[in-house]
Backbone as CSV, one residue per row, in Angstrom:
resi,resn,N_x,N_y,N_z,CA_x,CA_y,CA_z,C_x,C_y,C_z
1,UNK,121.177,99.308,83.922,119.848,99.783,83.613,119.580,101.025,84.474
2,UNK,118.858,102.312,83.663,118.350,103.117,84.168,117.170,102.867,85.347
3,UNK,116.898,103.518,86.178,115.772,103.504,87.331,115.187,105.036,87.047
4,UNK,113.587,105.147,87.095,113.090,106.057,86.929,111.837,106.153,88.116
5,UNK,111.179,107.341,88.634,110.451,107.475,89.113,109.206,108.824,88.905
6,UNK,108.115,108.918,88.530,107.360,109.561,88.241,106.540,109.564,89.486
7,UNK,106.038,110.756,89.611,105.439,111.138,91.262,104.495,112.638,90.870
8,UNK,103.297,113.025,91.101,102.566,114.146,91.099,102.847,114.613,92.765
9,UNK,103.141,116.141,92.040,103.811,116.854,93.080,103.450,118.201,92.797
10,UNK,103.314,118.760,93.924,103.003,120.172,93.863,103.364,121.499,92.521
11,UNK,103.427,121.949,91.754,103.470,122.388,90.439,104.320,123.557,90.930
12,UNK,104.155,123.990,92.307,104.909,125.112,92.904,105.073,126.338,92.188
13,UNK,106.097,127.386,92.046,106.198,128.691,91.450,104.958,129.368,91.611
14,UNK,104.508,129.885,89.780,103.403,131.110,90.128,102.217,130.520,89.862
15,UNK,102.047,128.881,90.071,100.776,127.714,89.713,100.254,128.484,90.955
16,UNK,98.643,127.688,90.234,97.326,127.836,91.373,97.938,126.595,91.960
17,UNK,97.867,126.594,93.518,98.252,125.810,94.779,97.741,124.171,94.050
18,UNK,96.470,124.343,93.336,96.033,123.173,93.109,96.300,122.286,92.348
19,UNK,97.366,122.703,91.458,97.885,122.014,90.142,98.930,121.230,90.754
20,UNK,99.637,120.336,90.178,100.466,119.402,90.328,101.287,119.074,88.426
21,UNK,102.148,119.090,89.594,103.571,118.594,87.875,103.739,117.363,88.310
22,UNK,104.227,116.834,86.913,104.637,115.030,87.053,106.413,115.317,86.989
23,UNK,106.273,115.375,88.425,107.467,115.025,88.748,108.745,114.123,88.114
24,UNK,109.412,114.125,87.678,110.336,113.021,87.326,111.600,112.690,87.994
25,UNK,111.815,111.946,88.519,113.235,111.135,89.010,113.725,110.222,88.369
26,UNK,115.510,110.486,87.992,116.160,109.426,87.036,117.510,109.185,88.019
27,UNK,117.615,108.062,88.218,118.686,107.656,88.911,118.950,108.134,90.341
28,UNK,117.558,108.447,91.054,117.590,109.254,92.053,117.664,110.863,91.969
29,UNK,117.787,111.505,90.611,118.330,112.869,90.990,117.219,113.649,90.034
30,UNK,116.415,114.459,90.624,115.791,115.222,89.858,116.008,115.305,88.625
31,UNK,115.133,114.587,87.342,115.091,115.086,85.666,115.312,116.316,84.975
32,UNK,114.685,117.763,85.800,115.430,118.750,85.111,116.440,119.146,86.110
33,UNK,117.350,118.692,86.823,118.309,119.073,87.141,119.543,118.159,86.421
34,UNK,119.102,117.336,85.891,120.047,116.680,85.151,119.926,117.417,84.256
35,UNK,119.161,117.291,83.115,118.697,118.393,81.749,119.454,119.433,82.039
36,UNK,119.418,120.255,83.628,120.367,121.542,83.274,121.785,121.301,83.018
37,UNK,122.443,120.330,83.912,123.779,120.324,83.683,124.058,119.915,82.543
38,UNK,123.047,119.238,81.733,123.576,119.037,80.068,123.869,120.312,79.242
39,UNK,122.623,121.020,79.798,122.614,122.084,78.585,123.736,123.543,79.565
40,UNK,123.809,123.366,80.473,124.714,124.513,80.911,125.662,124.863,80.218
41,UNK,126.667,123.969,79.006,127.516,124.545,78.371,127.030,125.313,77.281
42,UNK,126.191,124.505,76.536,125.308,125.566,75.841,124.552,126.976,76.038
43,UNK,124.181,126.778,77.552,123.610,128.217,77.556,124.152,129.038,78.148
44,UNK,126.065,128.721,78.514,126.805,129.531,78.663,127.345,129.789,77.105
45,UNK,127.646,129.570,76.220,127.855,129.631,75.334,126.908,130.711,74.651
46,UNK,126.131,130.536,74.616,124.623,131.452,74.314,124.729,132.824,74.875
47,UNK,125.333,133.224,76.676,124.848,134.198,77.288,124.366,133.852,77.754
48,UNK,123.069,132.618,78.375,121.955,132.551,79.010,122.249,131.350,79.453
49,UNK,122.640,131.562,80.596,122.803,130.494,81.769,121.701,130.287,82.629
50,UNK,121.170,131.247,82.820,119.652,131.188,83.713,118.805,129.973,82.676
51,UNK,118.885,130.232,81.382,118.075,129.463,81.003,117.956,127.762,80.949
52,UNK,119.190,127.472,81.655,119.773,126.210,81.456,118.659,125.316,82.491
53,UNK,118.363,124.164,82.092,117.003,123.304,83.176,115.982,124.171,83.095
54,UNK,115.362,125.010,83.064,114.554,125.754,83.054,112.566,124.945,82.935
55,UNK,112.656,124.249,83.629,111.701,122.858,82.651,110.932,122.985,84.392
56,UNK,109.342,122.515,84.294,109.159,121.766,85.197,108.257,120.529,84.466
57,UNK,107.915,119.542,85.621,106.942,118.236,84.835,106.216,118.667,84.298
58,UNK,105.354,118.160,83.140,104.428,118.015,82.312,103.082,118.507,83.804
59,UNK,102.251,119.610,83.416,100.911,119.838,84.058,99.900,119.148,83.916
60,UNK,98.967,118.030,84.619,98.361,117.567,83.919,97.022,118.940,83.859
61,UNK,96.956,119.872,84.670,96.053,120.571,84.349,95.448,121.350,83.346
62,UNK,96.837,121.348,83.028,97.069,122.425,81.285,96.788,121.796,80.228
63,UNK,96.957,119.946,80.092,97.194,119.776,79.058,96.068,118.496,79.012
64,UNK,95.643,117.881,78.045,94.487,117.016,78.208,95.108,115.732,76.860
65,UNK,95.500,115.058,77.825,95.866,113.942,76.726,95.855,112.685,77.488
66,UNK,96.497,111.583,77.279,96.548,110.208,78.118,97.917,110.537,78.145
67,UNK,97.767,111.097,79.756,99.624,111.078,79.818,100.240,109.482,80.159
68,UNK,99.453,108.405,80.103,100.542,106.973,80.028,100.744,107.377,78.634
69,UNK,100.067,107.360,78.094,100.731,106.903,76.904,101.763,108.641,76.309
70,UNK,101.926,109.304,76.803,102.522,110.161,76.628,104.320,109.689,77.179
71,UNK,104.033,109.097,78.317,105.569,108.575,78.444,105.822,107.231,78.286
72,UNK,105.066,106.571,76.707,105.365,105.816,76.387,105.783,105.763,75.149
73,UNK,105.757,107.000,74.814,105.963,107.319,73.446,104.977,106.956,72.606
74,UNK,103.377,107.156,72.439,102.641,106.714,71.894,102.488,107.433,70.556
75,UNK,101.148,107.405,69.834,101.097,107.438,68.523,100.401,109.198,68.865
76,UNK,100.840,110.492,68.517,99.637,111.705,68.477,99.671,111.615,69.934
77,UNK,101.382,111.692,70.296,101.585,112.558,71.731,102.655,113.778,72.044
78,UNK,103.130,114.288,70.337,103.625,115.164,70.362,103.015,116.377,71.383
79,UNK,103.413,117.385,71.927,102.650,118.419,72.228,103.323,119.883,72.241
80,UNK,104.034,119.664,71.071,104.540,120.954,70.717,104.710,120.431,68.757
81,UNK,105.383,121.635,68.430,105.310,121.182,66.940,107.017,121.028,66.531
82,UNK,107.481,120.159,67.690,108.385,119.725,67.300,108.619,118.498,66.038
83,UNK,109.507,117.715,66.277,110.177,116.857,64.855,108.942,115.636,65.538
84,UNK,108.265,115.107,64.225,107.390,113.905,64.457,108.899,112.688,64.886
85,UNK,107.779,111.893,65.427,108.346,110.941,66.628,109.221,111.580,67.971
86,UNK,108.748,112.788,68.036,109.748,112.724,69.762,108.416,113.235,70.470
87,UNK,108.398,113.054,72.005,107.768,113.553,72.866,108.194,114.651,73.513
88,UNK,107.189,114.602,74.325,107.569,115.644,75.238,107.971,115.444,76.699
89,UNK,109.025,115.302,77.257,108.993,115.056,78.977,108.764,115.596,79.835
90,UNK,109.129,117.086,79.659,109.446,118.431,80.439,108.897,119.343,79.526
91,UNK,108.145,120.112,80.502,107.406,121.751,79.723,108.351,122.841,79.876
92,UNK,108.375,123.941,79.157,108.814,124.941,80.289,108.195,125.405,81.634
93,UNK,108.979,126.267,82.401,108.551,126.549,83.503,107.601,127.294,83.603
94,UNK,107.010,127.747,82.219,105.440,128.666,82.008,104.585,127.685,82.418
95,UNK,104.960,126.321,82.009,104.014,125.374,82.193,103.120,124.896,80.704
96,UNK,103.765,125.967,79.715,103.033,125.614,78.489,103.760,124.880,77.744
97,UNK,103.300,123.527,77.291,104.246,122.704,76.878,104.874,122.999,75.476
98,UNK,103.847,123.548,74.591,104.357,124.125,73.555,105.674,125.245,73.460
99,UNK,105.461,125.698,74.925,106.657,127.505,74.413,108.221,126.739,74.121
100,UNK,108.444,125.732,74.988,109.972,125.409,75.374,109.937,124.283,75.958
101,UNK,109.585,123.159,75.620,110.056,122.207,76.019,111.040,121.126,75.751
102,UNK,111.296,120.096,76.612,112.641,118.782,76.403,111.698,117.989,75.464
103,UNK,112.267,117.648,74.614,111.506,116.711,73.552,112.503,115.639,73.465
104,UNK,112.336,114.224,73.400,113.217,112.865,73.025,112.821,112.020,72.273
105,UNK,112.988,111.003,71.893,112.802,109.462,71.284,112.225,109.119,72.495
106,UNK,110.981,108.321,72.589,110.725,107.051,73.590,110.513,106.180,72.778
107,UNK,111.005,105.367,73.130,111.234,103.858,72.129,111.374,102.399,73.438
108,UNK,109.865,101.855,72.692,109.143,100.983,73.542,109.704,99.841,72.963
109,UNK,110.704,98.766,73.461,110.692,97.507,73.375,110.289,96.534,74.052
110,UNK,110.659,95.170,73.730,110.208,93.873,74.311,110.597,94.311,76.055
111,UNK,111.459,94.439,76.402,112.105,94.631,77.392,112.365,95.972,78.468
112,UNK,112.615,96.828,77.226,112.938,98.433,78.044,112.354,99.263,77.309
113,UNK,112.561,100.673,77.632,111.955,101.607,77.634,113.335,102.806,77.583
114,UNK,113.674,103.376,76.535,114.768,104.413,76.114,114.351,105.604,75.999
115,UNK,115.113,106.328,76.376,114.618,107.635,75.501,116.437,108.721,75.430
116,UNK,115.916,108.784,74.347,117.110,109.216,73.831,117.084,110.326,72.383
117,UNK,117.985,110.977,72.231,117.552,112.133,70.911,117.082,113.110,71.616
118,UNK,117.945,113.986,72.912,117.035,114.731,73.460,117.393,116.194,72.575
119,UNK,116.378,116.744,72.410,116.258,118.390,71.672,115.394,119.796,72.353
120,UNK,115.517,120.689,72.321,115.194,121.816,73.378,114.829,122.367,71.404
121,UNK,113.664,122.455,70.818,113.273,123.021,69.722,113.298,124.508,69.800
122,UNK,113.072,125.502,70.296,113.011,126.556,70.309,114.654,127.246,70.879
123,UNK,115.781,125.867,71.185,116.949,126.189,70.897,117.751,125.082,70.119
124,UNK,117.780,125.492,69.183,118.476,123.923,68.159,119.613,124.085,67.811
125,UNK,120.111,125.035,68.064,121.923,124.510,68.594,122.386,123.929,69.765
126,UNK,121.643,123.947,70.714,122.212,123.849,71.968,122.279,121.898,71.588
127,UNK,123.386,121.279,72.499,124.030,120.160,72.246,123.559,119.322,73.695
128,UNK,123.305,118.027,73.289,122.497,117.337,74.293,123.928,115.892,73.809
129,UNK,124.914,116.028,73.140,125.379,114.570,73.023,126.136,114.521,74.066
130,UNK,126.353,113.275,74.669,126.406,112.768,75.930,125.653,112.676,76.902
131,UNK,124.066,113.120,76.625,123.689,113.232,77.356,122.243,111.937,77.295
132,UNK,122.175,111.053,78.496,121.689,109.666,78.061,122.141,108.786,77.213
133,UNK,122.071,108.162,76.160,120.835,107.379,76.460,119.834,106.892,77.654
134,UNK,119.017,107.253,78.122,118.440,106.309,79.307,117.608,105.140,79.012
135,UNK,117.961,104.233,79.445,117.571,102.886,79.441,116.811,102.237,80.794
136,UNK,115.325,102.039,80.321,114.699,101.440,81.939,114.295,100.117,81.495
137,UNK,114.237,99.156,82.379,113.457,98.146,82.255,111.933,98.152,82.411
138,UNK,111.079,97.796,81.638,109.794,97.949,81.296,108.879,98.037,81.831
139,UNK,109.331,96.323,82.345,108.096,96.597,83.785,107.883,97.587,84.888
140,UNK,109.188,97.809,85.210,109.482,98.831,85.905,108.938,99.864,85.791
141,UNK,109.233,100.444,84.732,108.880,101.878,84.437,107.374,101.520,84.186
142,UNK,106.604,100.956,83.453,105.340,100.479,83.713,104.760,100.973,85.165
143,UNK,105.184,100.205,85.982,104.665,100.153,87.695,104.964,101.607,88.067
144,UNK,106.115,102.478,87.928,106.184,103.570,88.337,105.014,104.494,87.877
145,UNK,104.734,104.508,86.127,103.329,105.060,85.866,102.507,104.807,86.800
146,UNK,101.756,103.168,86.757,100.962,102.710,87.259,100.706,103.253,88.745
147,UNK,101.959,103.563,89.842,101.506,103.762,90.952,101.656,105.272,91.320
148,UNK,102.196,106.451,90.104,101.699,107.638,90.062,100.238,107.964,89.532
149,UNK,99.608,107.043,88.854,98.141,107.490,88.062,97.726,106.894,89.317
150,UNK,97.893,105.951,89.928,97.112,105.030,90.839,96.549,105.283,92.029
């Protein structure tokens, strides 16, 4: 089983000091630093290696929705006009979730919590297979929300 951790954290770069990104941790190792090494073959392939990870957390300042239910995969939590049923995890580093973001499957069962089908829409060649499935246990990932909103 996957282990995940969600944490509000400084939004850093060219943010007002006051904003905060939702951090993500998967297996201990920073979420878009994993995301980059997926897509690095692709965006060497492309020419554009800089662009590879290029993501920070979701802003909650920018964006006005129920972010639980945003990383639960809820119903009208798209936030780009990507493919209906995927979310959003990661914005780009503009911070606008629409320009470029990681979009996946979250798929809520009895038990866990997946996300998988990851796609970069504004690059739809670039190749994400092998990359996840991630698999958390529920409660878990539950409590990690719970004690970042908390």
């Amino acid at each position: 089983m996957d282990e995940v951790s969600f944490e509000l954290a400084p939004a850093g770069g060219n943010y007002d000091e006051e904003l905060s990104q939702i951090k993500i941790t998967v297996n201990g190792t920073d979420f878009p630093e994993l995301v980059r090494q997926a897509e690095l073959p692709s965006a060497r392939a492309d020419g554009e290696e800089e662009l590879a990870g290029t993501y920070v957390g979701l802003v909650p300042g920018y964006i006005r929705i129920d972010l639980a239910s945003q990383f639960l995969g809820g119903t009208g939590t798209a936030l780009s006009a990507g493919p209906e049923g995927k979310t959003a995890l990661l914005s780009c580093d503009c911070g606008e979730v629409g320009c470029s973001p990681l979009l996946a499957r979250v798929t809520v069962d009895e038990d866990t919590i997946t996300w998988d089908e990851f796609e970069q829409p504004t690059r739809p060649d670039w190749d994400y297979n092998g990359f996840g499935p991630f698999t958390f246990a529920r409660g878990r990932y539950e409590q990690a929300l719970l004690e970042m909103f908390g």
